[in-house]
C-alpha positions in Angstrom: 0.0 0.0 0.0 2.6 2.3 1.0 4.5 1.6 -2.3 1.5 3.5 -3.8 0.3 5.9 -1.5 3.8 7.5 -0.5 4.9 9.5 -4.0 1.2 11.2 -3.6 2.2 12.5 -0.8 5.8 13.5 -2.0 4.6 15.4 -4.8 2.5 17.6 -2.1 5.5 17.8 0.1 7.7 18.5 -2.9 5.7 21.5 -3.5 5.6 22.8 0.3 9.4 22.2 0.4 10.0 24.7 -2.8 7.5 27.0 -1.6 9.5 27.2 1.8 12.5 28.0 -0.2 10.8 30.5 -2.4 11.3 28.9 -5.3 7.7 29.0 -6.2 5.3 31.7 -5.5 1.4 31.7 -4.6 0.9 32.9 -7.8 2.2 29.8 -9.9 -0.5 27.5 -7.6 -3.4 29.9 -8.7 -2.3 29.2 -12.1 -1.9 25.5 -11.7 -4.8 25.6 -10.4 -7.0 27.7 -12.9 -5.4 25.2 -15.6 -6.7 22.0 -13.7 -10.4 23.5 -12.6 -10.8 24.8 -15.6 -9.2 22.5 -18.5 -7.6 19.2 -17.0 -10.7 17.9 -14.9 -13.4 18.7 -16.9 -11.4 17.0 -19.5 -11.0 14.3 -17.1 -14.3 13.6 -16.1 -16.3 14.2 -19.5 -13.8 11.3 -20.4 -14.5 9.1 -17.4 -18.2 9.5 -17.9 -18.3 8.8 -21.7 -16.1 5.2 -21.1 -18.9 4.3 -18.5 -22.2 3.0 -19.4 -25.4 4.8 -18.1 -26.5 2.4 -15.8 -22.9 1.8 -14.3 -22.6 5.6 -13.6 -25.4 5.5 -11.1 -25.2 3.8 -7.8 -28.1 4.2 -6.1 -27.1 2.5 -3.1 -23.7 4.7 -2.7 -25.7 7.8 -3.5 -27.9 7.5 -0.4 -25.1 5.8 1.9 -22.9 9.1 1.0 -25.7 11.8 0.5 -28.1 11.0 3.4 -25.6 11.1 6.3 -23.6 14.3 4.6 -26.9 16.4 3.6 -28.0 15.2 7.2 -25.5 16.6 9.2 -25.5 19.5 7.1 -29.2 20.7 7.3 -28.1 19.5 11.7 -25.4 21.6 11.8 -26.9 24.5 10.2 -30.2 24.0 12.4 -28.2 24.4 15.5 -25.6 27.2 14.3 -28.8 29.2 13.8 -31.5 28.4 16.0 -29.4 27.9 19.1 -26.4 29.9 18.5 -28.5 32.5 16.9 -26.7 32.7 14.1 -28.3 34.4 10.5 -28.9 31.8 8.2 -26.2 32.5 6.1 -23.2 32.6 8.1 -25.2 29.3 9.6 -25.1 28.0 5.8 -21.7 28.7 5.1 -20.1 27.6 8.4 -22.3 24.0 8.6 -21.0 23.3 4.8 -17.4 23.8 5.3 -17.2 21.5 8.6 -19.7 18.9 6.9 -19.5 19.2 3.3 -16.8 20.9 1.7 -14.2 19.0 0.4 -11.9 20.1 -2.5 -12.7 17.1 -4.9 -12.4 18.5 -8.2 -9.0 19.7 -7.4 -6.9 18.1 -5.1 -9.4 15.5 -4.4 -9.3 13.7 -7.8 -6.1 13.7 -8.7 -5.4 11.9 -5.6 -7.9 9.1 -6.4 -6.2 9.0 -9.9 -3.0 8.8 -8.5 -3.7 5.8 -6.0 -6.5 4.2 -8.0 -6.4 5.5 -11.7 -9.5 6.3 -13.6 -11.4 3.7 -11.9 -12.1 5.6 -9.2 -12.9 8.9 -11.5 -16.8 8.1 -11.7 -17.2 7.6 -8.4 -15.6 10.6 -7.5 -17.0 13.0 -10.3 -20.3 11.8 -8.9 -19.4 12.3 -5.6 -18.2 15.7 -6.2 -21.4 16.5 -8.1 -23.5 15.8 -4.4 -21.2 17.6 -3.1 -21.4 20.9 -4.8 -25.2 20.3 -4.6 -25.6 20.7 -1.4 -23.3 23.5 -1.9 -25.4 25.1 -4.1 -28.3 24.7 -2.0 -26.1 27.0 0.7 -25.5 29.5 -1.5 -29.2 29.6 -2.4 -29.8 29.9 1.3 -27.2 32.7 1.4 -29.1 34.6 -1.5 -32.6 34.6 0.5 -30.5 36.9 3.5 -30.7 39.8 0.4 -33.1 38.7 -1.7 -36.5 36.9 -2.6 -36.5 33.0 -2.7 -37.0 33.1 -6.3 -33.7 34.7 -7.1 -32.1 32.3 -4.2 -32.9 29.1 -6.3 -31.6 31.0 -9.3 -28.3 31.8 -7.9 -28.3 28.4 -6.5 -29.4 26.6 -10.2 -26.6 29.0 -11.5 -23.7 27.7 -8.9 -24.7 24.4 -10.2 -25.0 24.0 -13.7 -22.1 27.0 -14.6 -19.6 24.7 -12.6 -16.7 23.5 -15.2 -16.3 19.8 -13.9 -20.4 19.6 -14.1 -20.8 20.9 -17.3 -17.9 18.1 -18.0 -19.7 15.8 -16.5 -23.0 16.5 -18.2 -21.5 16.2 -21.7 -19.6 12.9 -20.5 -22.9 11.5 -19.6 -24.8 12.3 -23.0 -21.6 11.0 -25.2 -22.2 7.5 -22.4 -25.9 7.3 -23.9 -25.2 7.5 -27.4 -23.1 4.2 -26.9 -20.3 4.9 -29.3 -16.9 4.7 -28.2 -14.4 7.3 -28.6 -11.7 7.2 -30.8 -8.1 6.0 -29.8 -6.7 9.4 -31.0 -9.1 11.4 -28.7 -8.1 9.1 -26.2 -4.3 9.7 -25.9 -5.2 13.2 -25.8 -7.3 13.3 -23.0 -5.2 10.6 -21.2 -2.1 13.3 -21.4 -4.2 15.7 -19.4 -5.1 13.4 -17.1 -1.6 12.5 -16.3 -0.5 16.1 -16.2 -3.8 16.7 -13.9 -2.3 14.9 -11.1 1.0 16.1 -10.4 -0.6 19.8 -11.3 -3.0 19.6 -8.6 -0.8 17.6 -6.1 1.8 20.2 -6.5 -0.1 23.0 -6.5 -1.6 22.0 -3.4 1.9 21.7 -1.6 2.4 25.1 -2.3 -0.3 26.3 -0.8 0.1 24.6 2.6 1.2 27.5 5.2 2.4 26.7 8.7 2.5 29.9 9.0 -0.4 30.7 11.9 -1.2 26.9 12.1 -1.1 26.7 16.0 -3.2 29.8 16.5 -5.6 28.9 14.1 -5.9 25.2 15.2 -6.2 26.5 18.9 -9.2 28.6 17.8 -10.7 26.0 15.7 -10.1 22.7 17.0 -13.7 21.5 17.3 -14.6 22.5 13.6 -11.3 20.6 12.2 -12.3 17.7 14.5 -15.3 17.4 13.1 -14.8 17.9 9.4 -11.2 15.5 9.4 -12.4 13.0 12.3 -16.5 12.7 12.9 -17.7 13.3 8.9 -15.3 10.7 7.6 -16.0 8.6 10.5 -19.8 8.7 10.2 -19.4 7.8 6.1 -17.0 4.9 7.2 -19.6 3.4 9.4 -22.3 3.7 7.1 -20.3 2.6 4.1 -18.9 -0.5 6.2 -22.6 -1.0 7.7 -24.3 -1.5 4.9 -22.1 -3.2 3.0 -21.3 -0.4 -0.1 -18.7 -1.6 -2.9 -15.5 -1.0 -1.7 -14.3 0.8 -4.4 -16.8 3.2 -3.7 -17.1 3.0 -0.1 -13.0 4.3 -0.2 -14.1 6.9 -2.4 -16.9 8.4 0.1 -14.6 8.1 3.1 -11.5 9.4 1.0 -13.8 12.3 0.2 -14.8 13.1 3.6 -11.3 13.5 5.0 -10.3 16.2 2.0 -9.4 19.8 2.6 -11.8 22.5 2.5 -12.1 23.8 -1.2 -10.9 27.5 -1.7 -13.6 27.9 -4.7 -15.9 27.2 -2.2 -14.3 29.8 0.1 -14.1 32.4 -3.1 -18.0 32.3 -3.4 -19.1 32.1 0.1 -16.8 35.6 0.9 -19.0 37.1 -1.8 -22.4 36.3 -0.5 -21.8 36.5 3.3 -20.1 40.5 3.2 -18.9 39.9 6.3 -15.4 40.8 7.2 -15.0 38.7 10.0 -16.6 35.7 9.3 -14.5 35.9 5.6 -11.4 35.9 8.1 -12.5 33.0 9.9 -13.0 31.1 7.1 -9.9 32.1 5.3 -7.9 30.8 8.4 -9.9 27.7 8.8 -10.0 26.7 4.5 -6.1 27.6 4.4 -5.1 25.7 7.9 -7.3 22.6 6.6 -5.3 21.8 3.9 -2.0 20.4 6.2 -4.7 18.7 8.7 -6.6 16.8 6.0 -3.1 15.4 4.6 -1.7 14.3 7.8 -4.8 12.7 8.7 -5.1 11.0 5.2 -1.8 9.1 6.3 -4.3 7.8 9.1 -7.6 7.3 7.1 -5.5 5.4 4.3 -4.4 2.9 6.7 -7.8 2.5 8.3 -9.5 1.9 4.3 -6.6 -0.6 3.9 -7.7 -2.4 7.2 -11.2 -2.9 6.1 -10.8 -2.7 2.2 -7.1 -4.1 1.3 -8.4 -5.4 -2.1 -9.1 -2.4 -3.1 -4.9 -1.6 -3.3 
């Protein structure tokens, strides 16, 4: 296992190590980034989807194993924030989705499937990702309503959704899977070279980006919302996964998923609707300081998916 697992995590590492040496800049991730969000993974996934027949990209049982408990908590989470804490609804929204749903899948979170698992595991992912931005869509709708009528809320929210890059990917990937041709080996190759350059883009990138910078204040200040995102969420998809007996391949996925970093696209949109200076700051610190906590604990999830799903390696 660790034969596979360990270069993921040196090309992250690789890219903190330059960054601490100022050899690469903030700037070059953004870039690497902007090339994978909006090129390389939509690429990626349109691909994944149109080499997957219709019926196998929909698993029913996965969908309800992963959604139910993750939408749950959210819509929990969110209740108390802002009935008991008194919170407005949408600094309830925002805070309850990054410490139960956000997770930076169509970045960081794919390539590292593809890098362990190949493009097995890109279906189950995309698809995964796809719930995930859902319910992310839903908070911005909910954000909207603060300034505006419901109507415009479930536009703004319809908007988030469908004006996404990897869903519009994904969308076009699943109409080219119901036509039942194949593609052709030329389009192939050139879609497999961006996947291949996807990975160690977004791995990289993502190395860069971790700053230990104010780590201990910001952990001090936010323990419990790191302990719940990195420990309790992918805990509570494990047991439900291993309950109900889910495929493993895509019971890892769900649990992998879980344990990711908090997206910064996510973060990007939810400064915009919330206007709030201070609750921006917050979760600037806590999406920023996530990213080194959801790696170190991904040493600790990978060895608990190998202990209860080895044949999945």
């Amino acid at each position: 296992m660790w034969s596979i697992i360990l270069p993921i995590f040196a090309i992250i590492v690789s890219g903190w190590i330059l960054r601490h040496f100022k050899c690469v800049s903030d700037e070059l991730a953004q870039q690497l980034m902007h090339f994978v969000r909006r090129i390389a993974m939509p690429l990626l996934v349109a691909n994944a989807f149109a080499m997957t027949s219709w019926g196998d990209i929909w698993n029913w049982e996965y969908i309800g194993a992963f959604g139910i408990p993750v939408f749950g908590m959210f819509i929990i989470v969110m209740y108390f924030l802002s009935v008991v804490k008194k919170q407005n609804r949408a600094h309830a929204a925002a805070r309850s989705h990054f410490m139960c749903v956000g997770s930076d899948v169509n970045i960081f979170g794919l390539a590292f499937l593809y890098g362990i698992f190949g493009r097995k595991m890109m279906v189950s992912g995309a698809l995964t990702y796809l719930m995930i931005f859902a319910v992310f869509s839903i908070a911005i709708g909910l954000m909207e309503m603060k300034r505006s009528t419901t109507d415009e809320g479930v536009r703004t929210a319809l908007r988030t959704f469908f004006f996404n890059t990897l869903v519009i990917g994904a969308i076009v990937g699943m109409l080219y899977s119901l036509t039942g041709w194949s593609i052709p080996l030329g389009v192939t190759k050139y879609l497999v070279m961006f996947e291949y350059a996807m990975v160690a883009t977004a791995l990289f990138a993502t190395g860069i980006l971790i700053d230990f910078t104010s780590f201990q204040k910001t952990i001090s200040k936010h323990w419990f919302a790191y302990f719940w995102k990195f420990v309790v969420m992918p805990f509570i998809v494990f047991w439900v996964m291993y309950t109900y007996g889910i495929d493993p391949m895509w019971a890892v996925v769900g649990i992998y998923v879980a344990a990711f970093p908090c997206p910064f696209q996510a973060l990007d949109l939810t400064i915009k609707y919330v206007k709030d200076k201070q609750l921006s700051d917050c979760l600037i610190d806590f999406v920023e300081t996530s990213i080194p906590i959801s790696i170190i604990l991904l040493f600790f999830w990978s060895m608990v998916i190998y202990a209860y799903y080895p044949s999945v390696f």
